[in-house]
C-alpha positions in Angstrom: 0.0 0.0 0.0 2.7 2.9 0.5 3.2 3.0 -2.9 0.2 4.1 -3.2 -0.9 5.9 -0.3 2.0 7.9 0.1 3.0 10.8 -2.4 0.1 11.1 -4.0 1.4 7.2 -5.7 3.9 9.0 -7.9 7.0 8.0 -6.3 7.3 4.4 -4.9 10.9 4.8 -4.0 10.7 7.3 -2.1 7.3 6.2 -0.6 9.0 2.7 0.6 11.6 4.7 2.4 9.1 7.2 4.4 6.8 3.9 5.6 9.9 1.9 6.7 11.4 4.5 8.7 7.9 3.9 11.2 9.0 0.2 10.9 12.3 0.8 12.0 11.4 3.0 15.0 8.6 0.4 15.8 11.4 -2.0 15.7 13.7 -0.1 17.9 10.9 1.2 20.6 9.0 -1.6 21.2 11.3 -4.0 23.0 12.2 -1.1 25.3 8.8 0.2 25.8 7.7 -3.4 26.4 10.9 -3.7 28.6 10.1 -0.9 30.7 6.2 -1.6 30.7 7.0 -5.2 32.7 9.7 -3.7 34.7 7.4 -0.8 36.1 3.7 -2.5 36.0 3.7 -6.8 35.4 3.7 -8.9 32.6 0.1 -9.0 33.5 -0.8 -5.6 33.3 1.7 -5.3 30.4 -0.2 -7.8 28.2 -3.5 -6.1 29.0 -2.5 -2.7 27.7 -1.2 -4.1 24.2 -4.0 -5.5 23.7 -6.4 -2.9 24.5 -4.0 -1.0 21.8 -4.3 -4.2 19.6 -8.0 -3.6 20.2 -8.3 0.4 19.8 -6.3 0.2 16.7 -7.8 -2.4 14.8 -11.1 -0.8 15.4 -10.2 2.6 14.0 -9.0 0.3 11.0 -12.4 -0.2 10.2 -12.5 3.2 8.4 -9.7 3.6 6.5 -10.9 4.0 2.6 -7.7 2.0 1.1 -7.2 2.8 -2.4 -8.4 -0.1 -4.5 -6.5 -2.4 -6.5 -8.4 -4.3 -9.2 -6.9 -7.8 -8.1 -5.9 -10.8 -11.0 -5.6 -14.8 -10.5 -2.7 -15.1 -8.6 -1.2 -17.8 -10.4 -2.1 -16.6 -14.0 0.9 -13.7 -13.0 3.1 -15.4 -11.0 5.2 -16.9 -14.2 5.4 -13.5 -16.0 5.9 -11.7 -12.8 8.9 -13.5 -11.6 10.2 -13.6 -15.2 10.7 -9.9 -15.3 14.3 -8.9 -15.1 13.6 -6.1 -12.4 12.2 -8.8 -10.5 14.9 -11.2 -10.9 17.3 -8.3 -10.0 15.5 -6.9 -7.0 15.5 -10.6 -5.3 19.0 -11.0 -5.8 19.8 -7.9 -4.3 17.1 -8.6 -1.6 18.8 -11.5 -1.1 22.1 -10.2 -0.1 21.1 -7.2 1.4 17.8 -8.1 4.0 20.3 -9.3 6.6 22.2 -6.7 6.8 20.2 -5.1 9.7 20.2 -8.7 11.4 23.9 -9.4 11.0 25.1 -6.1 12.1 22.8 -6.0 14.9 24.3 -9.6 16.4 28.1 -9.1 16.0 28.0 -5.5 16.2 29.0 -5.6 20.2 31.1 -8.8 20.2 33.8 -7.2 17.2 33.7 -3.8 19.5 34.3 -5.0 22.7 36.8 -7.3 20.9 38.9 -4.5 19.5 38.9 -2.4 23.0 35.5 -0.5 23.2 33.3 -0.8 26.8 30.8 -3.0 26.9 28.9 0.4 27.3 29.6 2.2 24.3 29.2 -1.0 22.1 25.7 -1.4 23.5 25.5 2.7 22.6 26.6 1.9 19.2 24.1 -0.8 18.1 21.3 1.8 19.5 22.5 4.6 17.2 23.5 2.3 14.2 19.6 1.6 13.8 18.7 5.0 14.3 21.5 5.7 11.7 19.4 3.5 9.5 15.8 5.1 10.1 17.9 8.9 9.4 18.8 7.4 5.9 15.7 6.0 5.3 14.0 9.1 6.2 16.3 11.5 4.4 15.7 9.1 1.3 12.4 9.5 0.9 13.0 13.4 0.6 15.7 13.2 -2.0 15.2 10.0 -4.1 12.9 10.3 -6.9 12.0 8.2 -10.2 14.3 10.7 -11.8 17.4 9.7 -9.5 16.5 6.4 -8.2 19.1 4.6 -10.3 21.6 7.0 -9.2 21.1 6.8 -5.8 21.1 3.0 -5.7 24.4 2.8 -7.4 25.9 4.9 -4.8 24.8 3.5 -2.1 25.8 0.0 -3.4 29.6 1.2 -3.8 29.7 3.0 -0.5 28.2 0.2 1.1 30.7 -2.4 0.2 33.6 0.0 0.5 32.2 0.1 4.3 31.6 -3.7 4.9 35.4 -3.8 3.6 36.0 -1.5 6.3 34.5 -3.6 9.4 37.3 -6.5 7.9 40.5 -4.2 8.0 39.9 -1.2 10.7 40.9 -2.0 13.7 41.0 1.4 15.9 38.5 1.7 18.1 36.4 5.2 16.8 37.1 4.8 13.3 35.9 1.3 14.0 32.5 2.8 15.0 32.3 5.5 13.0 32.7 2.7 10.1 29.1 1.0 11.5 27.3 3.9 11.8 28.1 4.8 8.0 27.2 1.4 7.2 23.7 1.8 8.4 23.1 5.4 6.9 24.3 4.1 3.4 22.5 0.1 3.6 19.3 1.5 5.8 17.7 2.7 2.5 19.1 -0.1 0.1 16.2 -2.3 0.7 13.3 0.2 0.2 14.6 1.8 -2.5 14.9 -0.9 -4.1 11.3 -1.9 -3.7 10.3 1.2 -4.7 12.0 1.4 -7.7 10.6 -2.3 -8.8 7.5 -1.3 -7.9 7.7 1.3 -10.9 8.3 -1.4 -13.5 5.7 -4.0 -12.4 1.9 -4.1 -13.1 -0.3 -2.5 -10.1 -2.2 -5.7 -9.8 1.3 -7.8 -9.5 3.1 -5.6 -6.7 2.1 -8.0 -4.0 3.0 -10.9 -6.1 6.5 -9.1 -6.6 6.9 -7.9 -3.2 6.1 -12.1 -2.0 
């Protein structure tokens, strides 16, 4: 849907990098609101306020007008869906870029504290190298375009792999983090954009079938 709801529909790229920056900060402020909520009030009492959010949410739902989206047989596009050569593109790179938040996020302490940063500062890092992603995602969706999309995914290809070169061969401590929170400003908007910009070369009634 944020291709379509977002920007009036005329610029997917730019659309997929605005709605996964509320992703993201989901993402990053729910496990410590959740924390905090059980710490403070119970498990119990915890549960019972998600779900009255669950609840209050899910009934102001109800009256969203989505924009409709004449729908075809699944399986009648499937073949010349995942034939197309933007699709075939955009899994590969999906393929070897989706992780990226994972990965980093797992190893990001353990290769710090190995190389002589506190335990502290490590855990500071990996909290700032997701907001570092959700800056570049939201910065993205005010610069890239249909115009620049190509552009801008080229350069943030190249940077990125000069960077992931960087966490194998730096071993001083600041540059060391400095290096990861680059990383996550240049690969935070890789996987939007990249939606975004198949998302402009694929039928309306086959972007769920791509995006699957």
């Amino acid at each position: 849907l944020l291709p379509l709801v977002l920007f009036e529909g005329k610029n997917a790229p730019a659309a997929a990098n605005l709605g996964n920056v509320f992703y993201g900060l989901g993402a990053f402020m729910a496990s410590f609101l959740i924390g905090t909520f059980i710490k403070k009030a119970g498990f119990k009492t915890t549960t019972l306020i998600l779900s009255i959010l669950f609840l209050v949410f899910g009934f102001l739902n109800l009256f969203i007008e989505f924009p409709e989206n004449e729908s075809t047989n699944l399986f009648n596009t499937i073949p010349a869906t995942i034939t197309n050569s933007f699709v075939v593109i955009a899994m590969a790179l999906n393929f070897f870029s989706s992780g990226i938040e994972t990965s980093v996020g797992s190893w990001t302490n353990t290769i710090l504290m190995k190389n002589g940063v506190s335990e502290k500062m490590a855990n500071i890092c990996l909290s700032l190298f997701f907001i570092s992603i959700m800056s570049s995602r939201l910065i993205s969706s005010n610069i890239v375009n249909p115009s620049n999309v190509e552009l801008t995914l080229l350069i943030l290809a190249i940077c990125s792999g000069l960077l992931f070169s960087g966490l194998i061969f730096i071993k001083q401590p600041y540059l060391l983090i400095a290096n990861i929170l680059l990383l996550g400003f240049t690969t935070g908007s890789l996987v939007p954009t990249i939606f975004g910009y198949l998302f402009t070369h694929v039928p309306q009634q086959s972007h769920g079938t791509a995006f699957g």
